[in-house]
Each structure stands twice: as C-alpha cells, then as structure tokens.
C-alpha positions in Angstrom: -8.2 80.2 -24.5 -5.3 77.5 -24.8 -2.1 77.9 -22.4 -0.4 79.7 -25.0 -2.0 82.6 -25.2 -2.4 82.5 -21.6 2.0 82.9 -21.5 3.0 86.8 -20.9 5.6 87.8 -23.6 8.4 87.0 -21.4 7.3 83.0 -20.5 7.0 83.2 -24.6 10.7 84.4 -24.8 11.7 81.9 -22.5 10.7 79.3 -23.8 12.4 80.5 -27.7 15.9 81.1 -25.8 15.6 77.9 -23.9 15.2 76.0 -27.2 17.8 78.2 -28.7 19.9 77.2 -25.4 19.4 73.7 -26.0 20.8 73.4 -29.6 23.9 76.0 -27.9 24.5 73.4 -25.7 24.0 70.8 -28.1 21.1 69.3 -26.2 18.9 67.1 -28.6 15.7 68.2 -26.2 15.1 71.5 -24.2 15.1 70.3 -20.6 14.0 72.0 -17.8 17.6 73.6 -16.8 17.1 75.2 -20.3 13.7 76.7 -19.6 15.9 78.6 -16.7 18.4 79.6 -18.7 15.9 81.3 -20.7 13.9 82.8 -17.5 16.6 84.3 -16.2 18.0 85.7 -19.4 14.2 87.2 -20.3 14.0 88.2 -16.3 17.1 90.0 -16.3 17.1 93.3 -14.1 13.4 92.9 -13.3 12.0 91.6 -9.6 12.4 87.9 -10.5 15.9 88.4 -12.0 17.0 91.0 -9.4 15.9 88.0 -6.5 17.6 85.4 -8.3 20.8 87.4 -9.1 20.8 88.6 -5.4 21.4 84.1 -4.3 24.1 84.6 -7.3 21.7 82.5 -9.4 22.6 84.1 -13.5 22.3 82.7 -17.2 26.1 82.5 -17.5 26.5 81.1 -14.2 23.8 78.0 -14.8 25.2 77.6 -18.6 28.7 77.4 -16.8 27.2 74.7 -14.5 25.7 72.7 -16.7 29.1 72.3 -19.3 31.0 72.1 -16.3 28.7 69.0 -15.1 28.6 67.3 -18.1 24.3 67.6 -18.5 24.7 69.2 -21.8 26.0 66.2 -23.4 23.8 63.7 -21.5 21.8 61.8 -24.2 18.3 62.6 -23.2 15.2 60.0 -24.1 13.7 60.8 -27.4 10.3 62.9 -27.8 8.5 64.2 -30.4 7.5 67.4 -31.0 4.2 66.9 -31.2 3.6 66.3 -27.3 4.3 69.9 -26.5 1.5 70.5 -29.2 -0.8 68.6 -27.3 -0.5 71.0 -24.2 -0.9 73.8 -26.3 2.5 75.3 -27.0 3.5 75.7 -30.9 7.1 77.0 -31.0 6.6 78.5 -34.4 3.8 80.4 -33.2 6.0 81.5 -29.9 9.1 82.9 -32.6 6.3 84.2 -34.4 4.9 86.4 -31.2 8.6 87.0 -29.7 9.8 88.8 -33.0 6.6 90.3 -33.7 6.9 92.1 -30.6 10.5 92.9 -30.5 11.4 92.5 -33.9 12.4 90.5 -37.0 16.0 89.5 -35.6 15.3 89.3 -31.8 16.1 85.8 -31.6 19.5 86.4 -33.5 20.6 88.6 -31.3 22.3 88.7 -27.7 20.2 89.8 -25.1 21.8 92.8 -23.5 25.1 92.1 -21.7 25.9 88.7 -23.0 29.1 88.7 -25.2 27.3 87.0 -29.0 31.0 85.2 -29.5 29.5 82.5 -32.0 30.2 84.5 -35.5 26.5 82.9 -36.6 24.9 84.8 -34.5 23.1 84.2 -31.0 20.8 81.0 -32.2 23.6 79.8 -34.7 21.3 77.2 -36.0 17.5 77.9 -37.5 14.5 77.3 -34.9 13.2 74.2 -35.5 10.9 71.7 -34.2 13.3 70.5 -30.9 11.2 68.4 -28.4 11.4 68.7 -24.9 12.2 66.3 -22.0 9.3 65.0 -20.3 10.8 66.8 -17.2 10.5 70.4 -19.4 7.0 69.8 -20.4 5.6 68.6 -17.2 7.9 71.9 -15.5 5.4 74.0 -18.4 2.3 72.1 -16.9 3.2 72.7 -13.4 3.8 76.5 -14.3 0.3 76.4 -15.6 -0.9 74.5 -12.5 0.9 77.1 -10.3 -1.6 79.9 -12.1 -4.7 78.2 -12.1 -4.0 77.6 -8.3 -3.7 81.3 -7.3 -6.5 81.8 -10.1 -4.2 84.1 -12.0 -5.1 85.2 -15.4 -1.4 84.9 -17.0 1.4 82.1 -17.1 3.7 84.6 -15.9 7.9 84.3 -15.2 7.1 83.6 -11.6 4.5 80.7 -12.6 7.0 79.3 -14.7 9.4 79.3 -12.2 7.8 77.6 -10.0 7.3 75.1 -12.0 10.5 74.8 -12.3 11.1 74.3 -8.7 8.2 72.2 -8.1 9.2 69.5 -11.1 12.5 70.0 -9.8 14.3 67.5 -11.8 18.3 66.6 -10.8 19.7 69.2 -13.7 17.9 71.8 -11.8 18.6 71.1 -8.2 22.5 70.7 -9.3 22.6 74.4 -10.6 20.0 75.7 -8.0 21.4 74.3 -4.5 24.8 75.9 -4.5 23.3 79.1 -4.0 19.7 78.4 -2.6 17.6 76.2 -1.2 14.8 75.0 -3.8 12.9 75.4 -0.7 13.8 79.0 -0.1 13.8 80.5 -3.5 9.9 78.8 -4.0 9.3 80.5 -0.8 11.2 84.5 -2.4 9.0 83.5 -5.9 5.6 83.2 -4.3 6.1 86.2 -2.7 6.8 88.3 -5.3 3.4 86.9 -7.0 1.5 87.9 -3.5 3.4 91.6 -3.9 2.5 91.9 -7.5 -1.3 90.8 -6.9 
C-alpha cells in the first residue's frame, strides 16, 4: 500500500486546495502554510477544525496572514514535481479521488462559507503539476511518520497536522503563534487522536 492510499479523503482534499491555495496566492510551490490552509478548510466544523477555530486559528485568518506578511510573494527554491512522486503522492490521482467522491466540480467550487469572489471560479487556474517546498513534503512525511508511530492505519487530518507542527517551518510558526503555542496545539491534536482511538 503506498502513502497515498493510506490518506483519508480529507488529507486528499487538503492537499488539492493547498495546491489550489498556492497558485491563489501566487506561490510557485505549495508550502507547508498551504497544506494548513487546506486542513483547516477540509476540517471545518469537525473536532480538528472546531479546536483550531476555538485558539481563533481559520482559513481566512492564515490566508490573511500570510498576504499581510509578505510569504506569498517570497520566491521559494525550485523543485520538481517529481519528488512528491517519489514519496508516493500523484496530485492527478488525488483530483481524481477528491471529485470522484464529491463530484466533477468540487475543486471549482468554494467550500461552504467562503465568499468564491474570483469570477473564474474557486481554483481560477487548471491543476497542474505545482511542486512543493522541501518544507511541504518533509511536513507530508512527518504526517506519515506521526501514523506509523501510533501504528494507525490512516494518514488522517490530525497526522497531517502534526506534521505540520513538528516540521514547523517559519511560515507556519508566524501564522500559528499569535494564537497558540506550536507546543500547546501539538499537545490539543494528539489528544484528539487518543479520544478518537
């Protein structure tokens, strides 16, 4: 079984929006603080999005921070595509799954509650082959690492998250901090995974 098929569909969205945030943002790779965009569009109103909303941690309020910082137009080192193959993760494949299970325009769409103000739609540009930082693959790998270290069957949300927290890179930390410690939110995620074991 490769790590893809071990994502749940959510991890699988995430990872589509947070390419989809990327090009929004007009990122030339997906970065980590783009994978938790993603999670905590895909996690919105369940456990992991209820906890994270609670610290005042939200899609809108991280895409805020990071146009407001400048990191979306921070030229980011050049990677192919290809690497994230090599750990297992073909983004065609992931579109594939995502609209297969929620249908043929559930990429082009808003999720619930956010306001679709580009008049080309929600991903105004075609999903195509957008690398990612070596900081958003190794957060992916960590995630992994976080399941195989509980010895849980599925990448889950929580998994990916803390990956997240556990590659912390500086785009992260600077959208996480003003509301919770890295520390502390690690600490909320793990136990939700013990609650939902």
């Amino acid at each position: 079984m490769t790590m893809f098929e071990r994502f749940t569909t959510a991890v699988r969205s995430a990872v589509v929006l947070a390419q989809g945030e990327a090009k929004d943002l007009s990122a030339p790779q997906i970065g980590p603080e783009h994978l938790l965009i993603g999670l905590l569009v895909v996690e919105e109103g369940s456990p992991l999005g209820a906890m994270c909303a609670d610290v005042g941690l939200t899609a809108a309020g991280v895409r805020g921070d990071l146009v407001r910082g400048g990191v979306a137009d921070r030229p980011l080192d050049a990677e192919d595509a290809e690497a994230l193959r090599s750990i297992g993760i073909d983004l065609d494949a992931v579109r594939e799954s995502v609209e297969a299970s929620f249908g043929a325009d559930a990429l082009d769409r808003p999720p619930a509650g956010v306001e679709d103000t580009d008049r080309r739609g929600w991903f105004s540009r075609r999903i195509g082959h957008t690398p990612f930082t070596p900081e958003g693959k190794k957060a992916i790998e960590l995630g992994l690492r976080e399941a195989l270290a509980r010895k849980d069957s599925e990448i889950r949300s929580e998994h990916l998250m803390l990956g997240l927290l556990r590659g912390a890179g500086r785009d992260v930390v600077a959208v996480i901090e003003p509301h919770v410690a890295p520390a502390e939110l690690r600490r909320r995620v793990v136990a939700l995974l013990d609650r939902a074991a």
